[in-house]
C-alpha positions as CSV (number, residue, x, y, z in Angstrom):
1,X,3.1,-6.8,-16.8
2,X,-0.6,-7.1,-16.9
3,X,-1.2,-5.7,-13.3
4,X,0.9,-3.0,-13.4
5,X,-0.5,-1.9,-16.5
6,X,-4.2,-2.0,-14.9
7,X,-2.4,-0.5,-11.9
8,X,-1.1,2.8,-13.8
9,X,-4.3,3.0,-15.7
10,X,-6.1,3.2,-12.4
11,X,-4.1,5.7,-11.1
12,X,-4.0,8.0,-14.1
13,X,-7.7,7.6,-14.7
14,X,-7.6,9.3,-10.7
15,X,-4.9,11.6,-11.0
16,X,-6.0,14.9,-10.2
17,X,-9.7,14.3,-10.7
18,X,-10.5,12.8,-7.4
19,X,-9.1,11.4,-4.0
20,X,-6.9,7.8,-3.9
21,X,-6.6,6.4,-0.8
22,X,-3.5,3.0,-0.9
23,X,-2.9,0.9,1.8
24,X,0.3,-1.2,2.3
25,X,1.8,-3.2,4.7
26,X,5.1,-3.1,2.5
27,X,7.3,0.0,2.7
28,X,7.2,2.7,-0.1
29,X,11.1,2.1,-0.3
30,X,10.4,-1.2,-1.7
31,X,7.6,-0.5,-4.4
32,X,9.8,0.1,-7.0
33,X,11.5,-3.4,-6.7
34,X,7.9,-4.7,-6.5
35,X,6.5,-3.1,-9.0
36,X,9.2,-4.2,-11.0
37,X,9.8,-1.9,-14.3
38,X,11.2,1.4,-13.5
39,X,9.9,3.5,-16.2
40,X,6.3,2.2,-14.9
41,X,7.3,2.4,-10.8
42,X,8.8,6.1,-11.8
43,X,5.3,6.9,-13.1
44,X,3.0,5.2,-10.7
45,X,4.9,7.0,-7.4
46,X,5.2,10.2,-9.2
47,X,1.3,10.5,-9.5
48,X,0.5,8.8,-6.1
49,X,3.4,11.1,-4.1
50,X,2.5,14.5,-5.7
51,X,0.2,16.3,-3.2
52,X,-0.3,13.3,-0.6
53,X,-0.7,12.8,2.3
54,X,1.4,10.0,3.8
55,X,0.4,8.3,7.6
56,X,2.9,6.0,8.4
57,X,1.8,4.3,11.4
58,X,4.5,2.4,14.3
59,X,3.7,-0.1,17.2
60,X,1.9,-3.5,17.9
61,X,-0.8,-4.5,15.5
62,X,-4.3,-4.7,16.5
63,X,-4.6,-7.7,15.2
64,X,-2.3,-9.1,18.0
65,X,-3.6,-7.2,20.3
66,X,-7.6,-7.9,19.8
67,X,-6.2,-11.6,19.3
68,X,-8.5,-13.6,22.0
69,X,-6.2,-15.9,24.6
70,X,-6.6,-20.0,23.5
71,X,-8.1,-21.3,26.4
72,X,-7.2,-23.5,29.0
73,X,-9.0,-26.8,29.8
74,X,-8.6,-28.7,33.0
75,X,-7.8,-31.5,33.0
C-alpha cells in the first residue's frame, strides 16, 4: 500500500504544475492489476492519461541488437 500511496502522491504533487515523463516495459492494460486497488489505479491513470502524450514503441530491442557476439576461440 505504501508505494502506491508514494506513487499517487507524486503524481498529484505533478498534476497540472509541470511535465511527467513514465517509462514502462509493462503495458498500460495491465497497471491496474499491478497497481492493485482500483480506487487508487482509477486515480493514478486518470491524472497521468489526461493531456498525454503516449509513444508506444514496436520491434527488436536495442539491447539485443547492440548485444556484442561471445567470441570464438580456436582451439
Amino acid at each position: 500500500m505504501m508505494h502506491r500511496a508514494a506513487l499517487m502522491e507524486i503524481i498529484e504533487d505533478r498534476h497540472g504544475k509541470t511535465s511527467l515523463i513514465i517509462t514502462s516495459q509493462l503495458p498500460v492494460s495491465k497497471w491496474h492489476e499491478v497497481i492493485g486497488e482500483k480506487t487508487i489505479a482509477d486515480a493514478i491513470l486518470d491524472r497521468i492519461v489526461h493531456d498525454a502524450h503516449r509513444l508506444e514503441l514496436t520491434g527488436e530491442s536495442m539491447r539485443k541488437k547492440r548485444k556484442p557476439e561471445p567470441e570464438t576461440q580456436e582451439i
